[in-house]
C-alpha positions as CSV (number, residue, x, y, z in Angstrom):
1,X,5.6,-23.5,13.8
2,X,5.7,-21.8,10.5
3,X,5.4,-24.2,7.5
4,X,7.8,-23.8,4.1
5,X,4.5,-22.8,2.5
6,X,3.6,-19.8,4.7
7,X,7.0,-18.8,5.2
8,X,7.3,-18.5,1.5
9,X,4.0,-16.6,1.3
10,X,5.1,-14.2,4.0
11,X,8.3,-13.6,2.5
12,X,6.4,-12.8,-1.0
13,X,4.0,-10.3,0.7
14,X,7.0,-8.6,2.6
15,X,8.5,-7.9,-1.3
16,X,5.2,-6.7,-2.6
17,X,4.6,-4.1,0.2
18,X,8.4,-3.0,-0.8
19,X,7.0,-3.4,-4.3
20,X,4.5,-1.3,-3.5
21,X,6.1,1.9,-2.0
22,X,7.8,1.8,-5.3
23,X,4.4,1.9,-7.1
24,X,3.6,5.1,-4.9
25,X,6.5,6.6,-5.8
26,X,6.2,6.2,-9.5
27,X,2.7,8.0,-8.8
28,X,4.5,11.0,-6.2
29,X,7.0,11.5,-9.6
30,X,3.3,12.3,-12.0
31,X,2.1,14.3,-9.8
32,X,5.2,16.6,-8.9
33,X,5.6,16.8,-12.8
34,X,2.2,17.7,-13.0
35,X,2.7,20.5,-10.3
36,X,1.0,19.0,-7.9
37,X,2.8,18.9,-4.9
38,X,0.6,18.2,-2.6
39,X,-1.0,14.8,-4.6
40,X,3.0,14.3,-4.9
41,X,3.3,14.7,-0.6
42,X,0.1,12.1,-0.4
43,X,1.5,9.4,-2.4
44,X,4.8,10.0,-0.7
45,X,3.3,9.3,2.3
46,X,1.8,6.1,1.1
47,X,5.2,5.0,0.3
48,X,6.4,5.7,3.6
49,X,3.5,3.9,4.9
50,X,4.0,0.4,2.7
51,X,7.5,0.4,3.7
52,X,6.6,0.7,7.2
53,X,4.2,-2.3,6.0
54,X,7.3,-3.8,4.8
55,X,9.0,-4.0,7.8
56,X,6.1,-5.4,9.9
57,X,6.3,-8.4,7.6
58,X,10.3,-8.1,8.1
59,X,10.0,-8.4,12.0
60,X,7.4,-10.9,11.8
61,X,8.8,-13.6,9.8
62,X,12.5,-13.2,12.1
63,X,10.8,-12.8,15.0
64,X,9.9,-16.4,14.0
65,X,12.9,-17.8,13.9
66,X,13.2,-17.2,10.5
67,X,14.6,-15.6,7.7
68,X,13.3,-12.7,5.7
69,X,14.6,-13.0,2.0
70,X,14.6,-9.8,-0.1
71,X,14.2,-10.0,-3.2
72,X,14.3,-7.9,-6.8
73,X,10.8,-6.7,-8.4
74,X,9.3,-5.3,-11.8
75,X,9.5,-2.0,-12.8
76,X,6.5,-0.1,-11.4
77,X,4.0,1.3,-13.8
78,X,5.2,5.2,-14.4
79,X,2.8,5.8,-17.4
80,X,-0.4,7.9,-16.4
81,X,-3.3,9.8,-18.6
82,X,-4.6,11.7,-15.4
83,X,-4.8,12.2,-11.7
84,X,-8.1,9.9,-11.7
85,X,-6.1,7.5,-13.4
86,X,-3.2,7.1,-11.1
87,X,-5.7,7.6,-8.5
88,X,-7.3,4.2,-10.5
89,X,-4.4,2.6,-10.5
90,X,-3.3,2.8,-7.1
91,X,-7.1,1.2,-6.0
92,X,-6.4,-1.8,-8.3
93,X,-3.1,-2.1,-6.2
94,X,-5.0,-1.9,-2.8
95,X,-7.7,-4.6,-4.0
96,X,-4.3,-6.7,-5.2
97,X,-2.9,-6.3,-1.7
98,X,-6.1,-7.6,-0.3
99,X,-6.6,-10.4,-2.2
100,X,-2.8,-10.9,-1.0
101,X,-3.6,-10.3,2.4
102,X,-6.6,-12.7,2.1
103,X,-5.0,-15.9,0.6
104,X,-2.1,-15.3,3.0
105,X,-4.8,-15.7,6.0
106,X,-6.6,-18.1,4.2
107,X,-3.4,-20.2,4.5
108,X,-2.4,-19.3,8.0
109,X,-6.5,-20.4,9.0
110,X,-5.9,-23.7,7.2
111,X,-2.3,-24.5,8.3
112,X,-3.9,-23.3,12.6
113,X,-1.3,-20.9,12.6
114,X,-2.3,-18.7,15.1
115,X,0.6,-16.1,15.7
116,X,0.2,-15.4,12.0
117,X,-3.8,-15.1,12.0
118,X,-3.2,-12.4,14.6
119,X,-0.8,-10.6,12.6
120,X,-3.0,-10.2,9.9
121,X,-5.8,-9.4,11.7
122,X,-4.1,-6.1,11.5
123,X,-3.5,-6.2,7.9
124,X,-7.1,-7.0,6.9
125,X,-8.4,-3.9,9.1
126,X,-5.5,-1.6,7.3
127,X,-7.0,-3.3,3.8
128,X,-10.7,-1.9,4.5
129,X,-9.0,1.6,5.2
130,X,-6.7,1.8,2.1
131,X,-9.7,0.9,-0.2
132,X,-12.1,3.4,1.0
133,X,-9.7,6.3,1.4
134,X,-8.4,5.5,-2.3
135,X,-12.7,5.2,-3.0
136,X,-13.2,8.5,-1.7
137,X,-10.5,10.5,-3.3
138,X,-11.5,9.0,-6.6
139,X,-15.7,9.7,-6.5
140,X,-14.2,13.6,-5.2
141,X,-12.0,13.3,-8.4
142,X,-15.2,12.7,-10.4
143,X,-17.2,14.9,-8.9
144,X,-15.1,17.5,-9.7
145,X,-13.7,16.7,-12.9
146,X,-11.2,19.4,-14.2
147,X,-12.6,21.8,-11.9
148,X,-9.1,23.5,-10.9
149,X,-10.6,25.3,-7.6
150,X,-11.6,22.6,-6.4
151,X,-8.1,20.4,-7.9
152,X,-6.4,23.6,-6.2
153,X,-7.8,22.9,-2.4
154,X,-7.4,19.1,-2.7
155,X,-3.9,19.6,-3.5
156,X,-3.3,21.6,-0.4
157,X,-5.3,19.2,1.5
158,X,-3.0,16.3,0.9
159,X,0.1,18.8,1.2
160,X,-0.8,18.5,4.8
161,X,-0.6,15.2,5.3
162,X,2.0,13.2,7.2
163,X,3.0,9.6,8.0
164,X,3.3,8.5,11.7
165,X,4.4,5.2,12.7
166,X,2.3,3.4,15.4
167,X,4.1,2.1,17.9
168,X,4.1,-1.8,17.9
């Protein structure tokens, strides 16, 4: 049985994943003023993907017999000084969802909650993935520094990319 405690946590990470998308949509807004639409399409698709994230929470907590409770958030961030830096940025908010992620399981482990440990088990796995794609993108960033070619062919790269649900 879900305790107050976890059901409260649960309900907090649900709103930060929702918090989240708006985060990567603040980013998609730089970079299509920036001109570049394909950065713009990648973060985009990371808001598609933590609303997606969202609702996993969403269907989780009801299909616990209880209530998912939506909530109002902060204004995301919508000041940037360069692509690295909203690439910067939106690594510090992956390590912050970890760290979420974490306590949440570290909470679900103490209270023997087992449905939720396997739900997160998920989660954690998604965590490692976000981080080192976010990594990546930023040491290519450095590497290539204001090098437009090579801006150029990332930003058709990432014009390519999509969002597919998995099917639960």
């Amino acid at each position: 049985m879900l305790s107050e405690k976890l059901h409260t946590t649960l309900n907090e990470q649900m709103n930060y994943e929702f918090y989240s998308a708006h985060a990567y949509l603040a980013m998609a807004a730089y970079c299509s003023d920036e001109g570049l639409d394909g950065f713009a399409n990648f973060f985009l698709v990371q808001a598609e993907e933590e609303r997606f994230h969202a609702m996993k929470f969403y269907n989780f907590i009801n299909a616990l017999g209880k209530r998912a409770t939506i909530k109002g958030f902060d204004s995301p961030n919508n000041s940037f000084n360069s692509l690295l830096d909203v690439f910067e940025k939106a690594l510090k908010q992956e390590k912050e969802v970890t760290n979420r992620i974490y306590h949440l399981s570290d909470i679900a482990l103490d209270e023997r909650e087992h449905a939720t440990i396997n739900f997160l088990k998920w989660f954690i796995e998604e965590q490692v993935e976000e981080e080192d794609l976010f990594d990546s993108i930023i040491q290519k960033l450095k590497r290539i520094h204001d090098d437009s070619n090579a801006i150029f062919m990332l930003d058709t790269e990432f014009s390519k990319r999509t969002f597919t649900a998995e099917a639960e």
